[in-house]
N, C-alpha and C positions, 0 to 999 in steps of 0.2 A: 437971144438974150435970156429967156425963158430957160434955156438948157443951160446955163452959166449959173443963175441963180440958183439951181435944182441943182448941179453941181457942189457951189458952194454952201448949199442946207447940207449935203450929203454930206462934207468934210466936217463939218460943222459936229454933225450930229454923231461919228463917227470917234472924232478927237473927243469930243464930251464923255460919251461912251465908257472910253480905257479907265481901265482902275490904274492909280500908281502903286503899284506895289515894292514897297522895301525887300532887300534880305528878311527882314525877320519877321516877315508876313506870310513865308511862305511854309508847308508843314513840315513839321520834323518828321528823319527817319525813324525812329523807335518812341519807346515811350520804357525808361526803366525806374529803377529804385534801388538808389545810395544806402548800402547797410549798413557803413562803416568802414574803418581800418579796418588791412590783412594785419594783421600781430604774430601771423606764423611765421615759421624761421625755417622756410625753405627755400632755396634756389630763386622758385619763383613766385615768393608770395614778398609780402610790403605794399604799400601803397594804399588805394580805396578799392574798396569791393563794391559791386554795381552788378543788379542783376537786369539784363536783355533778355525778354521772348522765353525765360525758366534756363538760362545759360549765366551761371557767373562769368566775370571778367575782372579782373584788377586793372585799374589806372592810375597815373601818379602823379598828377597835374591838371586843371582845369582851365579851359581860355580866359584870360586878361580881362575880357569882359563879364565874365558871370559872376552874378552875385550870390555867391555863394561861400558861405564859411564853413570849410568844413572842420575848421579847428572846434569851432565855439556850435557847430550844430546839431541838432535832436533827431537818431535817428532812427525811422528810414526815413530818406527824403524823396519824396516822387518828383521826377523830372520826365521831363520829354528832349532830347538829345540828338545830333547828327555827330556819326563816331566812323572809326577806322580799326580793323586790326595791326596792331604795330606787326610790323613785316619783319625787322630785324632784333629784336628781342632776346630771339632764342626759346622766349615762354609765352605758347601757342594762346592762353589767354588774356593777354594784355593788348590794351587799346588807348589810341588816342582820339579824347573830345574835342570835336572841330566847334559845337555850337551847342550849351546847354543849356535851359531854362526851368523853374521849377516849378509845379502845376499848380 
């Protein structure tokens, strides 16, 4: 009986334990800064310019979720981000934002 009880503290104190943690609890991959519109008139410029780790990137959309304006915003804007390089592009610096938030 004794080893039931001591069983049941242990689950007890176990399940109390866990954090619950959301998606958006956990850290982001990078941490960049929104410069602005590309306004160059080349092949592969358009979009927003974002620098990652002292590497520019242009992107051209942001997730659904983010609150972010970038029509009406002051920039730079520091954010922290989880990103992709777009693979089919064609223009080796473009990326797509999976999850952004601004710091």
């Amino acid at each position: 009986m004794k080893l039931l009880i001591l069983i049941f503290i242990g689950l007890m104190l176990g399940t109390l334990s866990c954090e619950n943690k959301r998606i958006t609890d956990y850290q982001y991959q990078s941490g960049g800064k929104i410069t602005g519109p590309d306004i160059g008139m080349c092949i592969c410029c358009g979009g927003w310019k974002i620098v990652i780790d002292n590497e520019t990137y242009n992107f051209d959309q942001l997730p659904a979720e983010a609150n972010i304006d970038l029509q009406k915003a002051t920039f730079p804007i520091f954010v922290k981000l989880d990103w992709e390089l777009k693979g089919s592009s064609g223009c080796p610096k473009w990326i797509n934002i999976q999850r952004i938030q601004k710091e």
